[in-house]
C-alpha positions in Angstrom: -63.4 -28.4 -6.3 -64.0 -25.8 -9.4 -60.8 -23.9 -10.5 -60.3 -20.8 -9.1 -59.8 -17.1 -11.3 -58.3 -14.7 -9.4 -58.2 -10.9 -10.7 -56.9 -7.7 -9.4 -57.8 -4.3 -10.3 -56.8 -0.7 -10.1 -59.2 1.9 -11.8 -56.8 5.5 -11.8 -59.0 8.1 -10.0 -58.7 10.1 -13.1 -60.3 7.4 -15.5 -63.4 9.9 -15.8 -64.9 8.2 -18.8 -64.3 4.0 -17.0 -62.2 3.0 -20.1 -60.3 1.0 -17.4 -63.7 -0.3 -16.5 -64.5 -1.1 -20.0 -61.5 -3.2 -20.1 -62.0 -5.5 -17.5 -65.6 -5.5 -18.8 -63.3 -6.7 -22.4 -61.0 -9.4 -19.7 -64.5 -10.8 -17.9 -66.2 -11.8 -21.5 -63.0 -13.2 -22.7 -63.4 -15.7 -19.7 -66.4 -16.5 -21.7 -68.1 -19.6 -20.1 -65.7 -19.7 -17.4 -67.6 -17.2 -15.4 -70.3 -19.5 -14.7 -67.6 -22.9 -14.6 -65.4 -21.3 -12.3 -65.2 -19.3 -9.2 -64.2 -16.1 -9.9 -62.6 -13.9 -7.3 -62.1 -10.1 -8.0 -60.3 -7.4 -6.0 -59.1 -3.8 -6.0 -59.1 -0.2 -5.5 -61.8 0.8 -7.6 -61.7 4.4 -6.4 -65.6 4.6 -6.7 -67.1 6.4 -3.5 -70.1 7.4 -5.3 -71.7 4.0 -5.7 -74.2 2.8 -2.9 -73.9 -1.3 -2.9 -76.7 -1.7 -0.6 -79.3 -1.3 -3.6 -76.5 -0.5 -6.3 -76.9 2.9 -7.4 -74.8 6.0 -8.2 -75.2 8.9 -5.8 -74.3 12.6 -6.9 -71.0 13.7 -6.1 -69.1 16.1 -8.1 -65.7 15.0 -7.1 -66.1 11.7 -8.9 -67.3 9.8 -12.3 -71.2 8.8 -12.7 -70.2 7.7 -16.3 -67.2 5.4 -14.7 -70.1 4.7 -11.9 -72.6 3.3 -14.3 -69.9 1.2 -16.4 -69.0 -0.9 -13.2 -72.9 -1.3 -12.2 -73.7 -2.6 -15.5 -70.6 -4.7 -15.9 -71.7 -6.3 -11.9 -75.0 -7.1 -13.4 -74.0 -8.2 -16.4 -71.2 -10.6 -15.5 -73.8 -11.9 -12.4 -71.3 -10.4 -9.3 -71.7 -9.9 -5.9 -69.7 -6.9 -4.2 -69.0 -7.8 -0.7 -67.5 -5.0 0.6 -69.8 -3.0 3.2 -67.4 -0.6 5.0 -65.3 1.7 4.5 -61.9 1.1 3.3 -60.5 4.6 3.0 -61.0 7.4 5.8 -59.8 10.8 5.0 -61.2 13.9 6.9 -64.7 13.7 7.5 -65.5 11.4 4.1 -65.3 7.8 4.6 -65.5 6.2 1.5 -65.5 2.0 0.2 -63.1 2.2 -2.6 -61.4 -1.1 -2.6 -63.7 -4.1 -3.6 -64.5 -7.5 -3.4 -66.3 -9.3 -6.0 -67.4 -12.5 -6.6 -69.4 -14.8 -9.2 -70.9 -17.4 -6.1 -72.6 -15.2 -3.2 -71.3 -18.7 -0.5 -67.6 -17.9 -1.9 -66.4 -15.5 0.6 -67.0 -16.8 4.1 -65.2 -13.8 6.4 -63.9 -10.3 5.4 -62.5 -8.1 7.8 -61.2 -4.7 7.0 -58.1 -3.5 9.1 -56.0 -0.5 9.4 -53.5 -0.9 6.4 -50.2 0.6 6.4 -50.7 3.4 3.4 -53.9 5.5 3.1 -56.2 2.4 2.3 -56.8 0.0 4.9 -56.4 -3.9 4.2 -59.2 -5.9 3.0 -58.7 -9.8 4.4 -60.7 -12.4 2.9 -61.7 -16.3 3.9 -62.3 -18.2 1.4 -64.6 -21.2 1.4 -62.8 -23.9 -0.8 -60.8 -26.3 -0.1 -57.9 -27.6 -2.3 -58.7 -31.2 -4.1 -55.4 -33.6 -3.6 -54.1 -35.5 -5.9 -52.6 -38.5 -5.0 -49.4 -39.0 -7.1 -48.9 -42.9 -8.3 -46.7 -45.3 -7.1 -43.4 -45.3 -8.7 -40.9 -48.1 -9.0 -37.8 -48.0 -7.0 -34.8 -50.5 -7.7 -32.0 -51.2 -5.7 -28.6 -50.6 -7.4 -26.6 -52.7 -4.7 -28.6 -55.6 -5.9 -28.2 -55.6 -9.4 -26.6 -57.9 -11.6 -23.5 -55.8 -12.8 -22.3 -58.3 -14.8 -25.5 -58.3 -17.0 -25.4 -54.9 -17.1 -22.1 -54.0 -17.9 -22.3 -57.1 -20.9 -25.6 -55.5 -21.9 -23.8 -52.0 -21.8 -21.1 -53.3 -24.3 -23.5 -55.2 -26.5 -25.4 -51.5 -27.3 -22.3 -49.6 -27.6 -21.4 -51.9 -30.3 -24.8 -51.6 -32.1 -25.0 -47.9 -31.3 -21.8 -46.8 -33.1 -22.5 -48.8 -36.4 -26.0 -46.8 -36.8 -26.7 -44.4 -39.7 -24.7 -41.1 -38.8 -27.4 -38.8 -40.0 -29.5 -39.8 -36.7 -30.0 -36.8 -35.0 -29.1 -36.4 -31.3 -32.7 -36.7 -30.4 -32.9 -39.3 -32.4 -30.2 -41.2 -31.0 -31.0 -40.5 -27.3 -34.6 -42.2 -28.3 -33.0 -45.2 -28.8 -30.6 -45.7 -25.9 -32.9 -44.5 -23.8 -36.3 -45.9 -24.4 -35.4 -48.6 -26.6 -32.1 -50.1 -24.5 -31.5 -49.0 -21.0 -35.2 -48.4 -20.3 -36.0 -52.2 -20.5 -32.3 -53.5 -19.5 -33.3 -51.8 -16.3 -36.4 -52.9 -15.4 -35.4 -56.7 -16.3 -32.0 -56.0 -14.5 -32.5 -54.5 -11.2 -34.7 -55.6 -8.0 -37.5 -53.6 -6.7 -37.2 -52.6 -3.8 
């Protein structure tokens, strides 16, 4: 399975001249040759009514940016994105407008989307996505059983290395010192000392 990017976006309505755009036009090409290694998921209110996504164009409206328009048609094309979004995701009055998006860099990524009533004045955008998560299976570890150790070995073994460890240079540092006891001593008095279980 390829790793997965996932982005969310939120352009302010009053962005007129799609600096925000510009941005995550500046966020894509840092990706750099991860666009086309990875999928890419993006998402987010846009607040661009005046773009038709059936053959990508701007259409005139006063109430809203054509230079902002333009910026996220060119930064679609140029980053090879999809939009999947096809209905309207805000109502208000008479206009129904798609202002919350869906894009992706693999046109097989998104299997279902649904739009639903959401609880503000956007409605919800649910997506299915068609990967599936690669396990990893973790290696097998080494258990010992403490009741059937040799304590006796141990506890000799335990005074042999305390001796040794206090009559070490004093300008070891603690780090230094914990590397040795550790790694050195009761790693391997372990292992040779204790059953498996």
């Amino acid at each position: 399975m390829k790793p997965i990017i996932i982005c969310t976006f939120y352009r302010a309505p009053h962005d007129s001249q799609g600096t925000q755009i510009e941005e995550l036009d500046l966020s894509l090409s840092k990706l750099g040759n991860k666009i086309n290694t990875h999928n890419v998921i993006i998402t987010g209110d846009f607040n661009l009514p005046n773009i038709n996504w059936e053959d990508h164009h701007v259409t005139p409206n006063s109430g809203y940016s054509t230079v902002a328009a333009n910026k996220l048609l060119s930064l679609v094309e140029e980053h090879g994105l999809i939009q999947h979004v096809n209905e309207p995701t805000r109502k208000q009055g008479n206009a129904n407008n798609i202002l919350d998006l869906v894009f992706t860099n693999r046109p097989g990524l998104i299997k279902k989307l649904n739009v639903v009533d959401g609880i503000a004045d956007h409605n919800t955008i649910i997506i299915d996505v068609n990967i599936s998560p690669k396990r990893k299976h973790r290696p097998k570890r080494k258990n010992f059983i403490r009741n059937k150790a040799d304590h006796l070995n141990i506890q000799k073994s335990l005074d042999d290395f305390t001796h040794e460890y206090f009559s070490l240079n004093q300008n070891m540092t603690v780090n230094d010192k914990w590397n040795l006891f550790h790694t050195k001593k009761m790693c391997k008095r372990k292992k040779r000392l204790y059953k498996k279980a």
